[in-house]
FIRO-500225 format. One record per residue (C-alpha): residue in one letter; y, x, z. Coordinates in steps of 0.001 Angstrom, whole numbers, padded with zeros to 6 digits, always signed. Layout:
BEGIN
AYXZ...
//
This chain:
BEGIN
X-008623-055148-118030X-012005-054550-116833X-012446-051779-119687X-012170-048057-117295X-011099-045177-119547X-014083-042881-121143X-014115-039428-119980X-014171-037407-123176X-017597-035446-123208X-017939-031789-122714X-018977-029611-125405X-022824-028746-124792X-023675-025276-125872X-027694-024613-125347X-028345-021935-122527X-030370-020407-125595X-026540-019619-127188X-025326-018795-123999X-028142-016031-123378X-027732-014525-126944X-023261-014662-126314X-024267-012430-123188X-026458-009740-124476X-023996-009473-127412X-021068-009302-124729X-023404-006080-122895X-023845-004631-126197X-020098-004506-127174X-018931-003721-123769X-021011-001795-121956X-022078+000760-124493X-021433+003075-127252X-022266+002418-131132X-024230+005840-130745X-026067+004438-127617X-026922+001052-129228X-028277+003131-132167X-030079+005130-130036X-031481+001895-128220X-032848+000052-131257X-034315+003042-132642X-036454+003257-129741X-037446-000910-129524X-038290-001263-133058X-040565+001975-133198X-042528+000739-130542X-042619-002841-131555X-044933-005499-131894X-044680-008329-134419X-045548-011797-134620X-044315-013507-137947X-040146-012834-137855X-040541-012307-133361X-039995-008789-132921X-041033-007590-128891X-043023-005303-126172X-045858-005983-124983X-046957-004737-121672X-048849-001343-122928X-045816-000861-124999X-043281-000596-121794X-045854+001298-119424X-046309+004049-122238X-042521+004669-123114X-041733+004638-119792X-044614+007281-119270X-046003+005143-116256X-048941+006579-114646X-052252+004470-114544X-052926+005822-110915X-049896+003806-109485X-050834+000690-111464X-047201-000414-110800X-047260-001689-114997X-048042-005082-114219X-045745-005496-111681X-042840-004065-113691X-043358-006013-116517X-043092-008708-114980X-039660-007992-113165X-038883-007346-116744X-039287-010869-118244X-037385-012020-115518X-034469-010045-115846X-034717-010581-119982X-034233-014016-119103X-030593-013363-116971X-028870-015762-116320X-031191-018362-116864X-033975-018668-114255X-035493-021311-116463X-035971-019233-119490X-038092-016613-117679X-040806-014985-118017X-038817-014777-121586X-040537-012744-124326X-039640-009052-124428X-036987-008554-127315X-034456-006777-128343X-032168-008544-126664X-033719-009464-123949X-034538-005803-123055X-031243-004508-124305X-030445-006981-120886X-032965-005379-118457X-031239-002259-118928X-027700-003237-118888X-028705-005012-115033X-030776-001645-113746X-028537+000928-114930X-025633-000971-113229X-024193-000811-116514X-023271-004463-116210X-020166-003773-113871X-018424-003360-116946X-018272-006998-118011X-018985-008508-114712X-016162-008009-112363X-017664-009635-108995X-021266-010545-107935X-022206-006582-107502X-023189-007310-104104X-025973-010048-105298X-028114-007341-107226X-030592-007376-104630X-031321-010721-104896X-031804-010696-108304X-034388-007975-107715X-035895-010136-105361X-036247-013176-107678X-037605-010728-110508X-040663-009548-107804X-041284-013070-106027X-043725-015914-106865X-042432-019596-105778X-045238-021060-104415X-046416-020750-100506X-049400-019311-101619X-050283-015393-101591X-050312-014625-105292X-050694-010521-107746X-049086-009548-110750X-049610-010876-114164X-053678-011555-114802X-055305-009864-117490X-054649-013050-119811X-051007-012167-119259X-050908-011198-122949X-052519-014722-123828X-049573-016183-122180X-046984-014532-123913X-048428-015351-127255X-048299-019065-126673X-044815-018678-125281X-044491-016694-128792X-046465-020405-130528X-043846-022657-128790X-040754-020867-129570X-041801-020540-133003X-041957-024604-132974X-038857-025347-131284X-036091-022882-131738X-033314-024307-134189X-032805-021054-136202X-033934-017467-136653X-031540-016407-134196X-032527-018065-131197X-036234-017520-132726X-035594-013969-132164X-033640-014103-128499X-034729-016588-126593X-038406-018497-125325X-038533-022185-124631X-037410-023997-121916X-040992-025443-121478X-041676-021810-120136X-041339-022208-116257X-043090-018976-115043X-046844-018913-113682X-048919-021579-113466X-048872-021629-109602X-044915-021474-109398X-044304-025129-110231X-040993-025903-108170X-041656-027933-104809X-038945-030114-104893X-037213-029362-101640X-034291-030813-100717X-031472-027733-099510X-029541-026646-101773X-030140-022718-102637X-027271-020031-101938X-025294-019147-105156X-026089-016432-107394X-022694-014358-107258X-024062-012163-110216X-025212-014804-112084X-022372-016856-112019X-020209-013759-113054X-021568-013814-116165X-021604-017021-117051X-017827-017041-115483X-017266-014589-118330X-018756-017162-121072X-016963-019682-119652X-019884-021583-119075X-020438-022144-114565X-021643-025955-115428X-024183-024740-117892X-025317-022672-114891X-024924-024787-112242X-027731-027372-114067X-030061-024922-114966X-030590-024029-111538X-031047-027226-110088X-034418-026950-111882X-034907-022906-110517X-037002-022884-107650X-035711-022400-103756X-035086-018791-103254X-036104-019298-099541X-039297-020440-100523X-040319-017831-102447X-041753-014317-101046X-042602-011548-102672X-046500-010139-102500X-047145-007014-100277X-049489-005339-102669X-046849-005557-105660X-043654-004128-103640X-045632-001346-102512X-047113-000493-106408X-043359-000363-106551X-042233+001576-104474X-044622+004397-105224X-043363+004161-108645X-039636+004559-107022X-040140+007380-105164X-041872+009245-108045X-039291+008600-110274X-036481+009519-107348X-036048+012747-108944X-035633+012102-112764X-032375+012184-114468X-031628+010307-117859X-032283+013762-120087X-035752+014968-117910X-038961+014150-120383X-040717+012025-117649X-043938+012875-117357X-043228+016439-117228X-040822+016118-114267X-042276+013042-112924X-045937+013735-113378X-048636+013479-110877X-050521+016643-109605X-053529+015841-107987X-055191+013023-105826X-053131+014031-102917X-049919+013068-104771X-051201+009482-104582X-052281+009657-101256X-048756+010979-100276X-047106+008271-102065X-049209+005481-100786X-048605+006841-097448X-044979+006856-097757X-044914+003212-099791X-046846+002064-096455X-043961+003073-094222X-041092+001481-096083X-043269-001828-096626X-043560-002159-092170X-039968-001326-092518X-039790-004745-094304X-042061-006882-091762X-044461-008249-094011X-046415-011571-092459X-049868-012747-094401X-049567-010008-097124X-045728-011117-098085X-042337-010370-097906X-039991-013293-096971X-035904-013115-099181X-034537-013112-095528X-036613-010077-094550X-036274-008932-098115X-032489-008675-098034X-031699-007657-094704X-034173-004098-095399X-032065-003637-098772X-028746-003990-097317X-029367-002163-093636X-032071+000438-094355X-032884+000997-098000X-029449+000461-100260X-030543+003600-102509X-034376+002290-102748X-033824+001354-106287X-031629+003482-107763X-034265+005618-109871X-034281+002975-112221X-031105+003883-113154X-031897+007194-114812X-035709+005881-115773X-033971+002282-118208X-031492+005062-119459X-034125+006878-121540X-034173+003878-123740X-030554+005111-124948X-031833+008499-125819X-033884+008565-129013X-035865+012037-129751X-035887+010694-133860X-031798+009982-133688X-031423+013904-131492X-029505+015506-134508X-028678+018087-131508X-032506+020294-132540X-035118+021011-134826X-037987+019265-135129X-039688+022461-134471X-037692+022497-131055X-038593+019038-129283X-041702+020591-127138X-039702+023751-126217X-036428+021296-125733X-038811+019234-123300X-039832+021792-121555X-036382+023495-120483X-035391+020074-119120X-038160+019979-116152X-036562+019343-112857X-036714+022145-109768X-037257+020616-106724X-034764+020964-103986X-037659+022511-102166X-036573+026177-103120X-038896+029584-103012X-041338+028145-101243X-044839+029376-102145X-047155+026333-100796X-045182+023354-101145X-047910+021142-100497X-048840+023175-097318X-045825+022220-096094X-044803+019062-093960X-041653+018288-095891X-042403+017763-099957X-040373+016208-102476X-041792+012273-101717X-040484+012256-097940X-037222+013866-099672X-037118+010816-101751X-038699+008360-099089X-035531+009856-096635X-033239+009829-099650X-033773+005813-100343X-031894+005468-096929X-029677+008462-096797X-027017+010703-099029X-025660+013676-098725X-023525+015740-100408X-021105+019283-099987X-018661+018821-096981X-015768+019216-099604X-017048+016325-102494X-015876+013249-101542X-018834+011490-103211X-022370+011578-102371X-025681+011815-104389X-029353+011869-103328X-030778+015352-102767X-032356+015765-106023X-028726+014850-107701X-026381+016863-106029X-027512+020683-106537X-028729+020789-103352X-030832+023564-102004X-033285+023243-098667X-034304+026833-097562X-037136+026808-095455X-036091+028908-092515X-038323+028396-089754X-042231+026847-089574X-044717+026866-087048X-047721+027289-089719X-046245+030687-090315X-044244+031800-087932X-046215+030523-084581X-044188+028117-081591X-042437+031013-080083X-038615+029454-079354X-037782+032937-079784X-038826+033330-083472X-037173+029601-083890X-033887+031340-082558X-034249+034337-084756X-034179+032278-088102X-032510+029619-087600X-029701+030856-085168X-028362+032780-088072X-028472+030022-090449X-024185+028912-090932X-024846+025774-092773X-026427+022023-092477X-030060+021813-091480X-032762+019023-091633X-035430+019614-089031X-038986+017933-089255X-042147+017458-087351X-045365+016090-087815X-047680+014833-084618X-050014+012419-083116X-049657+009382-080638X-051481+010876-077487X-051644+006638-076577X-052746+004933-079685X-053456+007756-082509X-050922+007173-085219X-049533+010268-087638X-045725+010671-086561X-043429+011920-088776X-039700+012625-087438X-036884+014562-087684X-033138+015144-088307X-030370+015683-091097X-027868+018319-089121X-024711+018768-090904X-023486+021780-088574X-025045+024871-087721X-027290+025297-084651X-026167+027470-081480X-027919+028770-078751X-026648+026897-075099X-023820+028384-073646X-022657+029101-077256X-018597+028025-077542X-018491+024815-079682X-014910+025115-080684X-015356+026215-084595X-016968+023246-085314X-016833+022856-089417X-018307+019318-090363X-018347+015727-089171X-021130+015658-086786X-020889+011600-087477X-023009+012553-090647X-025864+013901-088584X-029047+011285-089094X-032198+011142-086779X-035277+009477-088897X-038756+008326-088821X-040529+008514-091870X-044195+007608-090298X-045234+004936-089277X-042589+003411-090015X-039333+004047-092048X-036859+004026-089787X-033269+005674-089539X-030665+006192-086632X-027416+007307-087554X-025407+008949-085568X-023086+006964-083437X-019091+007734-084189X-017864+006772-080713X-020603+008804-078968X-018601+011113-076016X-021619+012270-073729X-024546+012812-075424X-025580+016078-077577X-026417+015788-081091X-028164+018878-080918X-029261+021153-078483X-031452+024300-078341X-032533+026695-075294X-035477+029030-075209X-035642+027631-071308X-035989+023707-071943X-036631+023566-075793X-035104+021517-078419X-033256+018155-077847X-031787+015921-080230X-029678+013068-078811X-030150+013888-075279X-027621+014526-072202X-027282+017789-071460X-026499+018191-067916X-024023+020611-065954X-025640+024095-065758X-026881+024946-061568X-028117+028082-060652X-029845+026732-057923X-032365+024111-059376X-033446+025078-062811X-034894+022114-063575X-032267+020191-063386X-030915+021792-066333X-033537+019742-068554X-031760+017082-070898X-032525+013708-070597X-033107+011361-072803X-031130+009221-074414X-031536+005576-075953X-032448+006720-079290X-033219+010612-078838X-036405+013495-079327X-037131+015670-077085X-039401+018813-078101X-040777+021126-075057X-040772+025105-075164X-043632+025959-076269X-043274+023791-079263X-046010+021818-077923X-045135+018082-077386X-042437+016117-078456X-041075+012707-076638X-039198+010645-079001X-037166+007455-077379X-035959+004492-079296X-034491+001884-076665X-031250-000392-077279X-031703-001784-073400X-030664+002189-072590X-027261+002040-073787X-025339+004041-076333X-025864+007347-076881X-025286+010180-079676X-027489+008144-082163X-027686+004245-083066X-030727+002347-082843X-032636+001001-086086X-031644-002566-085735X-034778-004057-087912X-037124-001431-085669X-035336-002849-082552X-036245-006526-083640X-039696-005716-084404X-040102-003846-080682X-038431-007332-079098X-041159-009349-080684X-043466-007625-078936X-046387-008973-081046X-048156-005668-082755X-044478-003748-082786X-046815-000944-084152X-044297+001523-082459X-043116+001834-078256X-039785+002241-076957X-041058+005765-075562X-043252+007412-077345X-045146+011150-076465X-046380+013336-079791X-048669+015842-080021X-047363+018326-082379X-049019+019412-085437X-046388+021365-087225X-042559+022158-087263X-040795+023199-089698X-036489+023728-090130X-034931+023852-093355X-032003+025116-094603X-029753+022651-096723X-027134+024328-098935X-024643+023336-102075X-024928+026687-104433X-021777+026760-106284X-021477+028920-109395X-019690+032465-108742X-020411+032343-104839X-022844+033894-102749X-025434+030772-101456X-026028+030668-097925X-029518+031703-098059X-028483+035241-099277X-025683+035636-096633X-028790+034846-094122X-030698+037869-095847X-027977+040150-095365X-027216+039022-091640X-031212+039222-090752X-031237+043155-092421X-028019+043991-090258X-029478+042970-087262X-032908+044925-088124X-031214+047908-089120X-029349+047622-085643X-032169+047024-083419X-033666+050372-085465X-030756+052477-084669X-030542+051214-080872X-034313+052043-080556X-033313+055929-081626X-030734+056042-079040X-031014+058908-076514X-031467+057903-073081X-032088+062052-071988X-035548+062248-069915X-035888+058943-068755X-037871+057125-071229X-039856+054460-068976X-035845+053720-067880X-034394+053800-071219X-037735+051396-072208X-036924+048899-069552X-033692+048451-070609X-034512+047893-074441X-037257+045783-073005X-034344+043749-071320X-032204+043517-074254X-035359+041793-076570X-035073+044713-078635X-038410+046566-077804X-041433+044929-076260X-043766+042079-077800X-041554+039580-078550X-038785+042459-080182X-040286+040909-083685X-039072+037829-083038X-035709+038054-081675X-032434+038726-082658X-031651+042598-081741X-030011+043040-079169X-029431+038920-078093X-029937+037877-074212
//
């Protein structure tokens, strides 16, 4: 008696093991032998060495990865980097850039990981948070200059302390806690569980290992991630939004000019409000509510960027030597912007496609998947734009009347109040008709349509499935162009009362192409269009909103685009439009040689009447009242 029975001890494997058992489980499952080839041919050309340690340096990552020094978003990657080498350990990070650990980095950002670990997908994002945050409450950059001083005595102490060559090689010592600033504070909550984390170790069969490694991580709610890194990000994002795994990336990817920068900073800018910074940084609560509501596809070029480490141009047994720069060349990307001379004198350019596109997919009416546009063949036509073709409503009808497909409509304006560049429009997935026109043939899902703001402030409204009274679209040379607005009975006696009101989340754009009133209010009801619900918080607060519930635009340029899904052995909708536009020119022609006898100032009238002769016959659509 008095002698209680011993609990027999658990086997203690060292979270070192446990790290090096994973990245062996990604390699085996999650790849192909040629792939892995392919992927250490690339690390070890590029490596540095320190005695037997084999790893990147910063440099090292930034020039494979053809990063350019005018988005200085290096630093900042590099250090998600030896974060993520470190998965699932929080403790073993920032971890020294190896094999393995990168062979990790790029199993988590291609999503390739889904393949071992059957739950936790939904915890990626904060994963990406912890790999951008500091965890102190102080404002803190990226890695300092003496980054590289840091790793080496990381490199000093693992060296000392590892047991063998393997973990030598794999792993950095536990004594490695991050910066010097994020020292845990010691708070009492307990932090949410890591789904994804614990999938992985749930597949080593090691959750207690886990579960005492993070009681030394630091409290996720604590943390916050620095304004001026995200947004480095970001412009690195939407740069690389369209690459694919095969394009050489700095000839698709490349910068142009100075205004490339400026148009990526400007668009970085609007996502980061989007995320309602305070003091320079980004809280996880804030953080994960953007990701899941308004930005799920924000990250997703990293998936085709992290796959170039599994092509190897030294392993390509597919050309000649002789052929690589021709090989290179062939694989540069068209943009979905398509014949369009000046695509920088345009509103719309290929970083709002990929600014709209980290919120938004779309894809042919008859795929049941989506892609992003620069993913999915698809083609925007530019059909109508005031730079060239003036604010007439009656040149807007002639083009884009005739258009049969999707459209995405964009403007660009000022705040008559407070001065701020506006940038809105709309993703129509059905053709536009004149009012009056029957609606019966209706082809697509008008519950794809999207109204967006991409300046000041990213913000999207989709379209709202149970919507009954409101139009998504309306056009009439009379009252102009209204998206979301209720369109009231037609009265021949009061013209004015004709004009369509707006709704709770709704543009309205005059006839003269002149002014456009855009509305975003939740106290108005329900309308054609939902209300941005991280927007709508930031207008309750009240406290520098940065954007009205009513706002009035002064009109810069408009411009409507043509979107279209070429497939191979059919006619493409912009051609169809060609043909249509000639018919109706050759008609007008033949009515204007029709013989009205004598009576020409008559016969003239009457043309005149029809739009066919007259100033505006140019502009119309012969023969169209």
């Amino acid at each position: 008696m008095g002698q209680s029975e011993s609990k027999p001890e658990k086997r203690q494997v060292p979270i070192e093991q446990l790290s090096h058992e994973l990245a062996l489980r990604f390699a085996t499952k999650c790849y192909s032998p040629l792939e892995i080839a392919h992927f250490k041919d690339n690390f070890k050309t590029l490596a540095d060495h320190q005695d037997d340690i084999e790893y990147w340096k910063e440099e090292t990552l930034c020039r494979f990865l053809a990063l350019p020094d005018q988005v200085r978003a290096g630093s900042v990657l590099y250090a998600m980097t030896t974060y993520l080498g470190a998965f699932p350990f929080p403790s073993l990070a920032p971890c020294i850039v190896t094999r393995e650990a990168m062979l990790k980095v790029v199993t988590l950002l291609t999503n390739r990981y889904k393949k071992v670990l059957k739950r936790g997908d939904q915890d990626k994002n904060k994963l990406l948070f912890r790999s951008l945050a500091i965890f102190d409450r102080r404002v803190s950059t990226t890695l300092s200059p003496t980054s590289e001083e840091k790793m080496q005595n990381i490199i000093q102490q693992q060296q000392e302390s590892a047991p063998d060559n393997t973990l030598k090689l794999e792993t950095s010592h536990n004594t490695a806690l991050g910066f010097a600033v994020d020292q845990p504070l010691n708070d009492e909550e307990d932090e949410d569980d890591d789904d994804l984390a614990l999938a992985a170790l749930d597949a080593l069969d090691a959750i207690e290992v886990f579960k005492e490694d993070h009681k030394k991580d630091r409290k996720i709610h604590h943390a916050h991630v620095p304004v001026y890194n995200l947004e480095r990000l970001l412009m690195l994002l939407l740069l690389f939004a369209p690459l694919t795994p095969q394009d050489n990336i700095a000839a698709a990817c490349g910068l142009s000019d100075g205004n490339h920068v400026t148009r990526l900073e400007e668009a970085a800018k609007s996502i980061l409000l989007a995320f309602d910074p305070e003091n320079d940084c980004i809280s996880y609560t804030n953080f994960m509510k953007t990701m899941t509501v308004l930005t799920p596809y924000l990250f997703r070029p990293f998936n085709p960027l992290f796959e170039h480490f599994l092509f190897s141009k030294q392993l390509d047994l597919n050309k000649h030597q002789g052929d690589v720069a021709r090989h290179e060349e062939s694989l540069v990307r068209q943009s979905p912007l398509y014949d369009v001379q000046d695509k920088l004198g345009t509103i719309l350019n290929d970083t709002l496609l990929a600014q709209l596109g980290s919120s938004i997919e779309i894809a042919p009416t008859s795929s049941p998947a989506s892609s992003s546009f620069f993913h999915s063949g698809t083609r925007l036509n530019q059909l109508y734009s005031t730079a060239s073709q003036g604010t007439s409503l009656s040149s807007f009808s002639r083009q884009v009347i005739s258009w049969r497909s999707a459209s995405m409509l964009i403007l660009k304006g000022t705040d008559s109040n407070s001065g701020s560049t506006f940038v809105l429009g709309a993703f129509l997935p059905e053709h536009w008709r004149e009012a009056g026109s029957s609606s019966h043939d209706l082809e697509t899902d008008p519950s794809n349509a999207v109204l967006f703001q991409l300046q000041p402030r990213h913000a999207i409204f989709r379209a709202n499935p149970y919507n009954k009274t409101t139009a998504i679209s309306h056009f009439s040379t009379k009252t102009g162009i209204a998206l979301g607005c209720v369109i009231p009975a037609s009265s021949r006696v009061n013209a004015q009362s004709q004009m369509p009101i707006l709704g709770p989340v709704s543009m309205l754009i005059n006839n003269d192409i002149s002014i456009a009133t855009f509305q975003h209010d939740g106290d108005a009801g329900t309308g054609a269009f939902l209300t941005d619900p991280l927007l709508e918080e930031s207008q309750s607060k009240k406290i520098d909103s940065g954007q009205r519930k009513k706002i009035e635009i002064d009109i810069d340029g408009l411009e409507v685009w043509g979107v279209s899904f070429p497939e191979e052995g059919e006619e493409d909708e912009i051609s169809k439009q060609k043909r249509r536009l000639a018919w109706e020119e050759a008609e007008a022609a033949r009515r204007r040689g029709v013989n009205f006898g004598g009576d020409k100032d008559g016969a003239r009238y009457l043309l005149e009447m029809a739009g066919i002769v007259g100033s505006d016959a140019g502009n119309r659509s012969g023969g169209s009242v």
